[in-house]
CHARMM-style PDB file with segment names, atoms N, HN, CA, C and O in Angstrom:
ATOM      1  N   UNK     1     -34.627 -28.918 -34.682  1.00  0.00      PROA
ATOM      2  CA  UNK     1     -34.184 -29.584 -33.473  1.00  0.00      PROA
ATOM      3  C   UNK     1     -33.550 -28.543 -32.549  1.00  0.00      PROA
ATOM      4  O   UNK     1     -32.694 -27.778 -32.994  1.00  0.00      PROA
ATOM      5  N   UNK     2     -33.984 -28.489 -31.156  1.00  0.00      PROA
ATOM      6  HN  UNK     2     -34.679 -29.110 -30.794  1.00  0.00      PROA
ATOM      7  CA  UNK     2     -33.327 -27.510 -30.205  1.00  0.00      PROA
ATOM      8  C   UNK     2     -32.192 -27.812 -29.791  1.00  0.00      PROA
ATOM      9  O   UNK     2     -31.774 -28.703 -30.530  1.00  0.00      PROA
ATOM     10  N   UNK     3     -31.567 -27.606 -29.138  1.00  0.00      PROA
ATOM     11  HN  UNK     3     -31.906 -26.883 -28.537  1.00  0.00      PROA
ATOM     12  CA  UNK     3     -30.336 -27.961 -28.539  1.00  0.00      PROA
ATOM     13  C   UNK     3     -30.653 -28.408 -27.140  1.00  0.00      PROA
ATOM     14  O   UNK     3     -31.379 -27.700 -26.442  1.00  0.00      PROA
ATOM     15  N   UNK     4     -30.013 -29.866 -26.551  1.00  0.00      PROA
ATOM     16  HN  UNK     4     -29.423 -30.441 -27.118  1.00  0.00      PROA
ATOM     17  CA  UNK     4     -30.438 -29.954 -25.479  1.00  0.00      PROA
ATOM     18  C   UNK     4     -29.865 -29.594 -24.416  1.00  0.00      PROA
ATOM     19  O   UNK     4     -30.192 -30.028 -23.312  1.00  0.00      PROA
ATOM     20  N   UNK     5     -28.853 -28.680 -24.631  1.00  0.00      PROA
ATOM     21  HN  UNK     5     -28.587 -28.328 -25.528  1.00  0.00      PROA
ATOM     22  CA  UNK     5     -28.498 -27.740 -23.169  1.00  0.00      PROA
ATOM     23  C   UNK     5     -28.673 -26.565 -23.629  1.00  0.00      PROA
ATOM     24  O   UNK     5     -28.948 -26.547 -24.828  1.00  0.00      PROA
ATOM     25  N   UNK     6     -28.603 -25.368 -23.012  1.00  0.00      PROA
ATOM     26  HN  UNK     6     -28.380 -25.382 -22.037  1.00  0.00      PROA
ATOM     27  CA  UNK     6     -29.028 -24.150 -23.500  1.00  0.00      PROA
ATOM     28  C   UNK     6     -27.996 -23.608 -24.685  1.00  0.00      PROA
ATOM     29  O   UNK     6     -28.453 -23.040 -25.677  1.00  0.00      PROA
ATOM     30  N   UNK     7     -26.655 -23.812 -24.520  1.00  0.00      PROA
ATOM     31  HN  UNK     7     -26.284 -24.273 -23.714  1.00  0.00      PROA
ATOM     32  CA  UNK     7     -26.069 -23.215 -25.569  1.00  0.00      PROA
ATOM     33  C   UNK     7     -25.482 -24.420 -26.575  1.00  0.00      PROA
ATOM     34  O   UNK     7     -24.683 -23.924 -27.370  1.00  0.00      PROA
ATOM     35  N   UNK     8     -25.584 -25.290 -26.690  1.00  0.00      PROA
ATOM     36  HN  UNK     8     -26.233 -25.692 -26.044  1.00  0.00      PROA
ATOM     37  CA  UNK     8     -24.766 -26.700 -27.461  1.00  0.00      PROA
ATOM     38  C   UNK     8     -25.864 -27.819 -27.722  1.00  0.00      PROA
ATOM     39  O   UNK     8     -26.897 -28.095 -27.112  1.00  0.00      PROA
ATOM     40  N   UNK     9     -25.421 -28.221 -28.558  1.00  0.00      PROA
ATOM     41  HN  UNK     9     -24.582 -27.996 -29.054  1.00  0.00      PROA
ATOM     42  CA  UNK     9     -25.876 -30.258 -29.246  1.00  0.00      PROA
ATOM     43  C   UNK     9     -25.149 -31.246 -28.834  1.00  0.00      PROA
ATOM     44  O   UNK     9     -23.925 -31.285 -28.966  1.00  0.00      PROA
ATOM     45  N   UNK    10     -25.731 -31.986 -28.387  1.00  0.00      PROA
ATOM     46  HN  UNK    10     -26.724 -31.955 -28.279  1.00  0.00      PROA
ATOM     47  CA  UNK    10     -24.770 -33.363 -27.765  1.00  0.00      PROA
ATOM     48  C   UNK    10     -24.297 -34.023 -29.399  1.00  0.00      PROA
ATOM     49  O   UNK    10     -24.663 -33.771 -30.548  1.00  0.00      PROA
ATOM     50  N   UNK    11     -23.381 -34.899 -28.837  1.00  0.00      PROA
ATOM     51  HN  UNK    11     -23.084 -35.103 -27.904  1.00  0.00      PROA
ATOM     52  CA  UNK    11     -22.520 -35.651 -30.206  1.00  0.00      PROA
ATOM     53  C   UNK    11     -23.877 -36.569 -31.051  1.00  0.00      PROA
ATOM     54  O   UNK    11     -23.806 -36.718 -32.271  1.00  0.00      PROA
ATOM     55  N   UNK    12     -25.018 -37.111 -30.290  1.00  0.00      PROA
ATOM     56  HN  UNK    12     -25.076 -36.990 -29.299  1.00  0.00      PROA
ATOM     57  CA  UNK    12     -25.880 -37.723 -31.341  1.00  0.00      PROA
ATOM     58  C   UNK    12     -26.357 -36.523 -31.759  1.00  0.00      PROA
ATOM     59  O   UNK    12     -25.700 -36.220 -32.755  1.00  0.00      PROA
ATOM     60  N   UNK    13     -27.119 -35.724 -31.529  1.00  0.00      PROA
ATOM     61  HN  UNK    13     -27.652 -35.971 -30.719  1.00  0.00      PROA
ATOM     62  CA  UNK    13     -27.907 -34.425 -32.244  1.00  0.00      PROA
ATOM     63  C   UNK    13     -26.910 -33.608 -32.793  1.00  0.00      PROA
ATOM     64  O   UNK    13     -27.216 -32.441 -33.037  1.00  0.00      PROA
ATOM     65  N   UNK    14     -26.201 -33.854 -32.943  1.00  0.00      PROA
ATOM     66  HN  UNK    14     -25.953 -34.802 -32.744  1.00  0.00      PROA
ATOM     67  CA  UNK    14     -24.624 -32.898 -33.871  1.00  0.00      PROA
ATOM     68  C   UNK    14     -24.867 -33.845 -34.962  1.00  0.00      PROA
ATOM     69  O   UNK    14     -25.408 -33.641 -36.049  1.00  0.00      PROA
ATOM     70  N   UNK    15     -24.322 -35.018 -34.429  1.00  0.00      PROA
ATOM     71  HN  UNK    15     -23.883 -35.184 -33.546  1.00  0.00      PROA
ATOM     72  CA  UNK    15     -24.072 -36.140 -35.770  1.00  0.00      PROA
ATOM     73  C   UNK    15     -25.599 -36.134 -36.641  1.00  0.00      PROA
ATOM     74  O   UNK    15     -25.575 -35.974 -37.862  1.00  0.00      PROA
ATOM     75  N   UNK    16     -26.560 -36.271 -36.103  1.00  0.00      PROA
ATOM     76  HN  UNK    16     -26.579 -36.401 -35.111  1.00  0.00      PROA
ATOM     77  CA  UNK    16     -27.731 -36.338 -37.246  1.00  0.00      PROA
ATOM     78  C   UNK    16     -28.336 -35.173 -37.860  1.00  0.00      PROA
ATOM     79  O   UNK    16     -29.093 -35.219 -38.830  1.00  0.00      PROA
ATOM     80  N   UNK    17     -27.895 -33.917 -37.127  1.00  0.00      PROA
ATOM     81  HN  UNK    17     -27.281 -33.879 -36.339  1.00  0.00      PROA
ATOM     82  CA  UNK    17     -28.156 -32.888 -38.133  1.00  0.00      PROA
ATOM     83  C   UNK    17     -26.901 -32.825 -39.166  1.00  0.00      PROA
ATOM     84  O   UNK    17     -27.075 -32.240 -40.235  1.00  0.00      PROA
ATOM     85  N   UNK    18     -25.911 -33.286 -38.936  1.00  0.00      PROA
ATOM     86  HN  UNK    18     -25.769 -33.761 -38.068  1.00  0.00      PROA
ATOM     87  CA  UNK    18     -25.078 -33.447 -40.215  1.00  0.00      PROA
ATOM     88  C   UNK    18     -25.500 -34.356 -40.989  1.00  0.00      PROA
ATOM     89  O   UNK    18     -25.380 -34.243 -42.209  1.00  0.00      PROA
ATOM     90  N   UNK    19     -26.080 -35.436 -40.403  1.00  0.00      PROA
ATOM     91  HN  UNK    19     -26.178 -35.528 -39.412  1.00  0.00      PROA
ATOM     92  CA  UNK    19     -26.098 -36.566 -41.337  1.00  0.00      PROA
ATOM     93  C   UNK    19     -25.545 -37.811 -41.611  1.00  0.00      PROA
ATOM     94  O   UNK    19     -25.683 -38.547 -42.588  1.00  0.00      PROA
ATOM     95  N   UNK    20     -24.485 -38.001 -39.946  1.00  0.00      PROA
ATOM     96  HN  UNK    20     -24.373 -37.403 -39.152  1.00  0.00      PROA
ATOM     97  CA  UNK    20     -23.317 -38.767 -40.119  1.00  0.00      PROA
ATOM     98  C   UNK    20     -23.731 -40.070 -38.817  1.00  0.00      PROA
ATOM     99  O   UNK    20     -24.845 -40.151 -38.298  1.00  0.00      PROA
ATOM    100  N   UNK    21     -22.938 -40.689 -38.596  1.00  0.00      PROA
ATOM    101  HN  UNK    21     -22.033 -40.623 -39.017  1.00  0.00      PROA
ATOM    102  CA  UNK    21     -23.044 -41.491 -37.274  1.00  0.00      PROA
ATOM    103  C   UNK    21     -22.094 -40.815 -36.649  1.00  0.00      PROA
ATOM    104  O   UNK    21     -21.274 -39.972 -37.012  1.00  0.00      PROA
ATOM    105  N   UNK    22     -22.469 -41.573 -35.175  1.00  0.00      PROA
ATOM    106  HN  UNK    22     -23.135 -42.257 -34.880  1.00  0.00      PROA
ATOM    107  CA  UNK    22     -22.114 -40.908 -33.798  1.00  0.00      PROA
ATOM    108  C   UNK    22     -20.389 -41.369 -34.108  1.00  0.00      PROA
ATOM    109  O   UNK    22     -19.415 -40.618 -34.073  1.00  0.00      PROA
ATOM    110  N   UNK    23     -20.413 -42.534 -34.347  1.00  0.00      PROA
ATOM    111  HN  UNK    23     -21.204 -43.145 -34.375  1.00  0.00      PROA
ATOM    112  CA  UNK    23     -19.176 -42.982 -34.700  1.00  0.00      PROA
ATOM    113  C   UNK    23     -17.950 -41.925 -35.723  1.00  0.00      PROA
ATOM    114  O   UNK    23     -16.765 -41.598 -35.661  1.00  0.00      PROA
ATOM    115  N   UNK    24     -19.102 -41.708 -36.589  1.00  0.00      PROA
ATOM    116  HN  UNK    24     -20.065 -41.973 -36.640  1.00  0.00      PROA
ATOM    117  CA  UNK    24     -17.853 -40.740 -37.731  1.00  0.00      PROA
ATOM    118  C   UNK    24     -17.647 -39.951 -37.152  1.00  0.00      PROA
ATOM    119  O   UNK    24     -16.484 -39.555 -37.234  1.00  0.00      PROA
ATOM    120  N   UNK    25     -18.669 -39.122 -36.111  1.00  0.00      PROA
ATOM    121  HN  UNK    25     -19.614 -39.443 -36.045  1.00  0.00      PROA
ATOM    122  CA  UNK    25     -18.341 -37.461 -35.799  1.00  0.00      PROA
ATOM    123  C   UNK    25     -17.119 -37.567 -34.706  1.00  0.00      PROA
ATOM    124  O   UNK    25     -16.153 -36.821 -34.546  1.00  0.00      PROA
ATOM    125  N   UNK    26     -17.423 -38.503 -34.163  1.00  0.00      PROA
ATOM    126  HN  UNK    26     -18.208 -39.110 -34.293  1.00  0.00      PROA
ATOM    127  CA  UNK    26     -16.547 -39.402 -33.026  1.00  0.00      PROA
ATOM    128  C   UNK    26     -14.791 -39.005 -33.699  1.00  0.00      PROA
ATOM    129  O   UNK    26     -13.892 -38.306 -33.231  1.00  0.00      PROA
ATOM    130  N   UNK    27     -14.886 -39.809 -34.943  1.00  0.00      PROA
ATOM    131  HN  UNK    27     -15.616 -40.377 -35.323  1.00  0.00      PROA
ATOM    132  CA  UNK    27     -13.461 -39.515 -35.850  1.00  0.00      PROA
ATOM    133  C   UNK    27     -13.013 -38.714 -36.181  1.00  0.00      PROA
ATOM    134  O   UNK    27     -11.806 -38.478 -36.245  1.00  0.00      PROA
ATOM    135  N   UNK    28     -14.056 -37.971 -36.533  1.00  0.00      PROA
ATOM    136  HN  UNK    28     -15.036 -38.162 -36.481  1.00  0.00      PROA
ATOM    137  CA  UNK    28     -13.915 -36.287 -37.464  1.00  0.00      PROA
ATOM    138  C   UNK    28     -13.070 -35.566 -36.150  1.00  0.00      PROA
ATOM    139  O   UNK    28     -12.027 -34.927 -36.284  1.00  0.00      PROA
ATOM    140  N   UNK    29     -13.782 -35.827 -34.833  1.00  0.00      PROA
ATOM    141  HN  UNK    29     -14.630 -36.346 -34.724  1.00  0.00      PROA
ATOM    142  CA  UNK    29     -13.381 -34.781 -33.678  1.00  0.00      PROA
ATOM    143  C   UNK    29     -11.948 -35.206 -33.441  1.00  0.00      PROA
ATOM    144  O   UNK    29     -11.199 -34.275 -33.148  1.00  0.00      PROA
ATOM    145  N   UNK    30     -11.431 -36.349 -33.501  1.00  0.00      PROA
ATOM    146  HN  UNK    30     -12.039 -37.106 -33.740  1.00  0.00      PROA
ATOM    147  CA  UNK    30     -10.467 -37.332 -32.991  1.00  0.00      PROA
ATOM    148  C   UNK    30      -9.105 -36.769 -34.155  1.00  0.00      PROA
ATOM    149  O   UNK    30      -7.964 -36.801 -33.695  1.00  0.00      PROA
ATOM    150  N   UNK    31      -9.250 -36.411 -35.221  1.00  0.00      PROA
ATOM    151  HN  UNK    31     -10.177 -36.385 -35.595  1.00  0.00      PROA
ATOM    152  CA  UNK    31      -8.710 -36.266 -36.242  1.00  0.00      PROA
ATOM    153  C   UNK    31      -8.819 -34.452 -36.577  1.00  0.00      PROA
ATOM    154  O   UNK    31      -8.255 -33.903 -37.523  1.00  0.00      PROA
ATOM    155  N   UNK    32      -9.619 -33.808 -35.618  1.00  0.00      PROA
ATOM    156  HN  UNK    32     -10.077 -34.255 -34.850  1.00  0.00      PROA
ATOM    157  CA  UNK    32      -9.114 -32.642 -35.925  1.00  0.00      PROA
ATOM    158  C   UNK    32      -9.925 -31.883 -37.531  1.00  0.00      PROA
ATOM    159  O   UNK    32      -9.560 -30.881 -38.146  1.00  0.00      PROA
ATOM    160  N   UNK    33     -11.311 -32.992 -37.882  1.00  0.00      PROA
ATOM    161  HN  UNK    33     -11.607 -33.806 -37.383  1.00  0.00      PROA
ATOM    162  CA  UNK    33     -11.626 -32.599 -39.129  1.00  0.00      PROA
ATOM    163  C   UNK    33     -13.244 -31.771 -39.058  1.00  0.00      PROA
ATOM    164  O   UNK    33     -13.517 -30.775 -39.728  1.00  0.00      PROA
ATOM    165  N   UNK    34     -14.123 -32.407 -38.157  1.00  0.00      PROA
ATOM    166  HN  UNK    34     -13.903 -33.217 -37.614  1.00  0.00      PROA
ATOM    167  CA  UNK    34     -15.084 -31.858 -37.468  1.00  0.00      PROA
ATOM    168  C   UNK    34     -14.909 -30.701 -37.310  1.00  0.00      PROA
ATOM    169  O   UNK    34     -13.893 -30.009 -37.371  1.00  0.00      PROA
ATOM    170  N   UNK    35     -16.478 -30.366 -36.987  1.00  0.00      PROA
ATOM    171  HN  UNK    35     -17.304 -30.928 -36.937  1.00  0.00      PROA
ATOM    172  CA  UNK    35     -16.736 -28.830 -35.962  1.00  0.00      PROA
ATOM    173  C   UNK    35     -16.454 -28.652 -35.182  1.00  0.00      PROA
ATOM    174  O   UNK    35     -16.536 -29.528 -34.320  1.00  0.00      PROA
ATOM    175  N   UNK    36     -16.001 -27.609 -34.931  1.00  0.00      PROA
ATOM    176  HN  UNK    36     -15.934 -26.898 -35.631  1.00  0.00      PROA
ATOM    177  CA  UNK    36     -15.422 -26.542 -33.367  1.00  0.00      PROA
ATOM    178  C   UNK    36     -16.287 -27.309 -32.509  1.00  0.00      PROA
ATOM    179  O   UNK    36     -17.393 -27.457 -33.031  1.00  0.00      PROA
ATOM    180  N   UNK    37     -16.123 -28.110 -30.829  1.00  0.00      PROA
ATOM    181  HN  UNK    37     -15.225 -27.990 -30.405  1.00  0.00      PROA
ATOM    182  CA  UNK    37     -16.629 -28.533 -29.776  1.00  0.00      PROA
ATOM    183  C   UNK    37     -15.685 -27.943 -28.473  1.00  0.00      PROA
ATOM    184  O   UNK    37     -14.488 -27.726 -28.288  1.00  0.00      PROA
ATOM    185  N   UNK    38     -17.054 -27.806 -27.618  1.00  0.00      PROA
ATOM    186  HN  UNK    38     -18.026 -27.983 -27.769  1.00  0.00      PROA
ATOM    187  CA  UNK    38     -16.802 -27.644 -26.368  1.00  0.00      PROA
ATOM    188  C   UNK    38     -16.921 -28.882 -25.516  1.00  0.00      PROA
ATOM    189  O   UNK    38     -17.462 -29.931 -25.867  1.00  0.00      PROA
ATOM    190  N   UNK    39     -16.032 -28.497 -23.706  1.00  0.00      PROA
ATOM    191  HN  UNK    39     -15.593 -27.645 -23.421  1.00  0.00      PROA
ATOM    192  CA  UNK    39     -16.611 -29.294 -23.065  1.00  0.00      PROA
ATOM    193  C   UNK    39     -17.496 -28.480 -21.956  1.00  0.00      PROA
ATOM    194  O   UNK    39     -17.255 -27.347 -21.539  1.00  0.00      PROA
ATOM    195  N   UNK    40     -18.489 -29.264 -21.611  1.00  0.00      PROA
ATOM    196  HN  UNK    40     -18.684 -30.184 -21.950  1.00  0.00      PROA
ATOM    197  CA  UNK    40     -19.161 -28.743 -20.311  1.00  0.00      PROA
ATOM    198  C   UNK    40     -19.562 -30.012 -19.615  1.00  0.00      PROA
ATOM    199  O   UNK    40     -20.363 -30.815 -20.095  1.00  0.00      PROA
ATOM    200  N   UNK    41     -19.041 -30.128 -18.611  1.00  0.00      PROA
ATOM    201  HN  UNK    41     -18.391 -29.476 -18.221  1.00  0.00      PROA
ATOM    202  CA  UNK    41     -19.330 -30.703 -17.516  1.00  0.00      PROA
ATOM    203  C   UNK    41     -19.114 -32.356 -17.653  1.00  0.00      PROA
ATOM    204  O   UNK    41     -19.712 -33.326 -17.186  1.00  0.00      PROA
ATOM    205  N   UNK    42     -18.015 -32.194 -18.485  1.00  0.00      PROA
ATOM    206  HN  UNK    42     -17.529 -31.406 -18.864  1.00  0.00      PROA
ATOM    207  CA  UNK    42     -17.826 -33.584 -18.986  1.00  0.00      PROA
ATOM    208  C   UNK    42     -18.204 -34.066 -20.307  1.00  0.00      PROA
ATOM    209  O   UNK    42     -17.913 -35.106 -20.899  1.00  0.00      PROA
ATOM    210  N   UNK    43     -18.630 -33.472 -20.498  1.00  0.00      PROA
ATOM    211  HN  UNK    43     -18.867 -32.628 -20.017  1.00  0.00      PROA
ATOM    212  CA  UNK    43     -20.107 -32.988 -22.447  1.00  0.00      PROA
ATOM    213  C   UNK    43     -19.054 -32.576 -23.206  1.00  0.00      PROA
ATOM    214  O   UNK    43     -18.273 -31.663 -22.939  1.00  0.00      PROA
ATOM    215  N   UNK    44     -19.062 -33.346 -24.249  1.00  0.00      PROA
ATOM    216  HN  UNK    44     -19.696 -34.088 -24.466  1.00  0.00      PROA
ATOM    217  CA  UNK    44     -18.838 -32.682 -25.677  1.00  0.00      PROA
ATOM    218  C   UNK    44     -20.292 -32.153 -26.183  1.00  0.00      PROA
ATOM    219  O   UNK    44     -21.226 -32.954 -26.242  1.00  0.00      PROA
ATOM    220  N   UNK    45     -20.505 -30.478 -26.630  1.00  0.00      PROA
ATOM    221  HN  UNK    45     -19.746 -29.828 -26.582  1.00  0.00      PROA
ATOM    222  CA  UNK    45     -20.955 -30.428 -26.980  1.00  0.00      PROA
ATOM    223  C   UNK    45     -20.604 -29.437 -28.283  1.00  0.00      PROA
ATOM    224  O   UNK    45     -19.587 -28.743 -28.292  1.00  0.00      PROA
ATOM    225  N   UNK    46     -21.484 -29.454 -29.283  1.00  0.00      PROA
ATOM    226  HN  UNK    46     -22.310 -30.017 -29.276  1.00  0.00      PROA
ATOM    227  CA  UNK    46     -21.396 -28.476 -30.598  1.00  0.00      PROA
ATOM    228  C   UNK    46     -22.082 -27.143 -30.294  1.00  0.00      PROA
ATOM    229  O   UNK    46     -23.067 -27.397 -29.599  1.00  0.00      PROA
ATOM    230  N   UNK    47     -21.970 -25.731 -30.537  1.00  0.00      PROA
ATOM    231  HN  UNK    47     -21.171 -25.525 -31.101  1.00  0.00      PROA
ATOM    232  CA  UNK    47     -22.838 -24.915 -30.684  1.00  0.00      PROA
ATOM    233  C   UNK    47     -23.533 -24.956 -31.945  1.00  0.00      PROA
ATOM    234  O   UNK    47     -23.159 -25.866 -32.684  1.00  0.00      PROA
ATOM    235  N   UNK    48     -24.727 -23.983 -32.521  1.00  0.00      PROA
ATOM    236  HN  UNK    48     -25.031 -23.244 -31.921  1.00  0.00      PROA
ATOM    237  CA  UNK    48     -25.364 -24.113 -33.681  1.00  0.00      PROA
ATOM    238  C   UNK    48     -24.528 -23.485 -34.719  1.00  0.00      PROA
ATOM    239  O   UNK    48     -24.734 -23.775 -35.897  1.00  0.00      PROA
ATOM    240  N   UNK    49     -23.282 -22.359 -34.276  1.00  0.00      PROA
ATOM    241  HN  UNK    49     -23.114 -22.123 -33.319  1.00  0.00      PROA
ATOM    242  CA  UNK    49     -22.664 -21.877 -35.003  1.00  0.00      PROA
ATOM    243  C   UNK    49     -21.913 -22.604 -35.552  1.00  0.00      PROA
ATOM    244  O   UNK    49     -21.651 -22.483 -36.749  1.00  0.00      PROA
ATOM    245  N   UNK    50     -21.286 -23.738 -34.606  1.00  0.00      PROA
ATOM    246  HN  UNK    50     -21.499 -23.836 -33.634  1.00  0.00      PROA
ATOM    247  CA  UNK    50     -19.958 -24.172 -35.278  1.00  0.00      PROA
ATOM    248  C   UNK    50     -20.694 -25.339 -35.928  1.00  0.00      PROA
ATOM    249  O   UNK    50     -19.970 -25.846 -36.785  1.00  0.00      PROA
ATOM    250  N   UNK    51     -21.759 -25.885 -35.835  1.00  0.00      PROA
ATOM    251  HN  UNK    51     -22.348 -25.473 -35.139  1.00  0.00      PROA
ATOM    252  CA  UNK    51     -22.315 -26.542 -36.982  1.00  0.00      PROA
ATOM    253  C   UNK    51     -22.597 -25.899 -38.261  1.00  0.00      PROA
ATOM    254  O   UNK    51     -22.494 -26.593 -39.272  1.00  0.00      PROA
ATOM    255  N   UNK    52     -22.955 -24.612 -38.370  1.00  0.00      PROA
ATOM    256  HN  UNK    52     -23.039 -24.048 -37.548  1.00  0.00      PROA
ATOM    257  CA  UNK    52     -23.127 -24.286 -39.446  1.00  0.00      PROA
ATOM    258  C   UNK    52     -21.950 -23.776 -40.550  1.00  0.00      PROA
ATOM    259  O   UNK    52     -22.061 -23.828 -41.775  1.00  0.00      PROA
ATOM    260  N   UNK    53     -20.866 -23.299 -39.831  1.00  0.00      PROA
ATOM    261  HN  UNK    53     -20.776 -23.257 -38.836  1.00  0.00      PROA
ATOM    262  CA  UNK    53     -20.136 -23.233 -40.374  1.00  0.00      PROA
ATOM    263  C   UNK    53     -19.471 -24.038 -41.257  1.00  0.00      PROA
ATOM    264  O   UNK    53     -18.935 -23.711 -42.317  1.00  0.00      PROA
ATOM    265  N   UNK    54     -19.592 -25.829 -40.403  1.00  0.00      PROA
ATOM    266  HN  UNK    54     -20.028 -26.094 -39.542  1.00  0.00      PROA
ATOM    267  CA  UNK    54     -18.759 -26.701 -40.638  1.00  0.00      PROA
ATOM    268  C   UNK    54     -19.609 -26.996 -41.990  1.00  0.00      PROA
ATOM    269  O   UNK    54     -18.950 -27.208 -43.008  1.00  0.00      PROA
ATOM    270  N   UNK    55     -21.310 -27.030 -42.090  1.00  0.00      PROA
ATOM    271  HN  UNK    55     -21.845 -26.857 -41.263  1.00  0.00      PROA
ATOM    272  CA  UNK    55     -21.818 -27.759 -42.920  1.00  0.00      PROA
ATOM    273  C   UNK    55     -21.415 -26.711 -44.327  1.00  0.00      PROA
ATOM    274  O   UNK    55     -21.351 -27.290 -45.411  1.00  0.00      PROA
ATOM    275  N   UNK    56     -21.139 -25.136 -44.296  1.00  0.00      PROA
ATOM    276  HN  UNK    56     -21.191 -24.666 -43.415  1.00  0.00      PROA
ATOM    277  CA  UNK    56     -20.993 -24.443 -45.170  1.00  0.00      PROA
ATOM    278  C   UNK    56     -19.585 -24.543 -46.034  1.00  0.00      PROA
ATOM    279  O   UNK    56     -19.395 -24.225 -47.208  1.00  0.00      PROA
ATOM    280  N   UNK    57     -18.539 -25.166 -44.934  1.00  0.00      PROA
ATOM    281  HN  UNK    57     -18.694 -25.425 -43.980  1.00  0.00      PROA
ATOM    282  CA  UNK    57     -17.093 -24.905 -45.759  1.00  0.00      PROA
ATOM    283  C   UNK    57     -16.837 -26.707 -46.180  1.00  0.00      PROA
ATOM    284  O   UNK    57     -15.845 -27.292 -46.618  1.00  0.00      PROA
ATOM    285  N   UNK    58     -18.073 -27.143 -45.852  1.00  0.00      PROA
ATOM    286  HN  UNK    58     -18.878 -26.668 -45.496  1.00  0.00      PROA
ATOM    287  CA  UNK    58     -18.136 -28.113 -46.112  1.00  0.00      PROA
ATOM    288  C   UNK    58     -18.796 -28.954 -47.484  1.00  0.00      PROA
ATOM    289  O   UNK    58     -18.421 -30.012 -47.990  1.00  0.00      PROA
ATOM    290  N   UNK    59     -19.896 -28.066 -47.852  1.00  0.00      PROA
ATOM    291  HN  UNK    59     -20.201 -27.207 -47.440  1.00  0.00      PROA
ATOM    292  CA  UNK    59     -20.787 -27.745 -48.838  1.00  0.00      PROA
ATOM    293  C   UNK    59     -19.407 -26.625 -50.088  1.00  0.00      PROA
ATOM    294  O   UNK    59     -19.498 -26.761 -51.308  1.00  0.00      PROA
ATOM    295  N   UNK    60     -18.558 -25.874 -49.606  1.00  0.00      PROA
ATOM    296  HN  UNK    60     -18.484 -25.763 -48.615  1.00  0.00      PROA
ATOM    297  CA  UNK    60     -17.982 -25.187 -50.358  1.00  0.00      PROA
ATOM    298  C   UNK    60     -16.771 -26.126 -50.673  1.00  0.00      PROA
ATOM    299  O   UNK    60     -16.254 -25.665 -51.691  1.00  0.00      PROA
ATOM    300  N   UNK    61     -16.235 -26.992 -50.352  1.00  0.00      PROA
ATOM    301  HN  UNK    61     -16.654 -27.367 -49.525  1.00  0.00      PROA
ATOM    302  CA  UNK    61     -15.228 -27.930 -50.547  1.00  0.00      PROA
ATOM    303  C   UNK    61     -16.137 -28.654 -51.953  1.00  0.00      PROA
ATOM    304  O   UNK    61     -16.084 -28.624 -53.182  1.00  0.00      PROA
ATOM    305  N   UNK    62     -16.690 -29.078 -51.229  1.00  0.00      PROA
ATOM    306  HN  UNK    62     -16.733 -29.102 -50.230  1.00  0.00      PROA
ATOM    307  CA  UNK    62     -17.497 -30.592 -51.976  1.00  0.00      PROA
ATOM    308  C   UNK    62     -17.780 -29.672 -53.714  1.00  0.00      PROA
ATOM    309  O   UNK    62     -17.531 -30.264 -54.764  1.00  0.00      PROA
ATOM    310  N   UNK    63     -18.182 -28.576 -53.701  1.00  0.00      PROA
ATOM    311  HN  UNK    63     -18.385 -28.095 -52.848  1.00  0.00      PROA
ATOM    312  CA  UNK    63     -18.756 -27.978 -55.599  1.00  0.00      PROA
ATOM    313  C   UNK    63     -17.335 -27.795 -55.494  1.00  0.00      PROA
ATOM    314  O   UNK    63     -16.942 -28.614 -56.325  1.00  0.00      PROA
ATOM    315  N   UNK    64     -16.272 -27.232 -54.996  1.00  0.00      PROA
ATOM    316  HN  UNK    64     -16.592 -26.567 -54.321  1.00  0.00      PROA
ATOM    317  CA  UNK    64     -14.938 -27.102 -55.856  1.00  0.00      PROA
ATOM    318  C   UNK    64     -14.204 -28.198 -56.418  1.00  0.00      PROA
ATOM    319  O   UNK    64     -13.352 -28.070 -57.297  1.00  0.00      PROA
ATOM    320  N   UNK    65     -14.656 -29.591 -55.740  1.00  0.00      PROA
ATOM    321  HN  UNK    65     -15.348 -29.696 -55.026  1.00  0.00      PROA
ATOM    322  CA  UNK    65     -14.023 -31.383 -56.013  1.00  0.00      PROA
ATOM    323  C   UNK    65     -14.631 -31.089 -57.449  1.00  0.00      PROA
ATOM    324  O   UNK    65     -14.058 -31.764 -58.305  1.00  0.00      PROA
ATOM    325  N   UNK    66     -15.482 -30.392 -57.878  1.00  0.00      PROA
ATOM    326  HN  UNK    66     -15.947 -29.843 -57.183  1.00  0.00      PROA
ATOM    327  CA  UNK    66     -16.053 -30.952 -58.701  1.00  0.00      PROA
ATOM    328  C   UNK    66     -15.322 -30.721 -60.374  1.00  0.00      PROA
ATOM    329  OT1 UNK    66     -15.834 -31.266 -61.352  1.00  0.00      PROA
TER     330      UNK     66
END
């Protein structure tokens, strides 16, 4: 999936490459638990970095619960 502005993902294309609803990511951001977001032009948007990061320390949490 590309990003639909040149440098960022809007909050639905953030939320479904995580895997979540628009709603949770909505919370995650609200709560400070989410990925790094920008604004542009009124836009929340994600870069690809700070998605990946989030899905990695996120993926590294989840095997240490274990």
């Amino acid at each position: 999936m590309q990003p639909k502005q040149k440098e960022g993902f809007t909050v639905a294309q953030a939320a479904q490459m995580l895997g979540i609803s628009v709603a949770k990511l909505s919370q995650m951001r609200h709560n400070k638990k989410g990925p790094q977001f920008y604004r542009e032009d009124g836009k929340i948007l994600y870069t690809p970095s700070s998605i990946r990061v989030f899905i990695s320390q996120t993926n590294v949490k989840n095997r240490i619960k274990k």
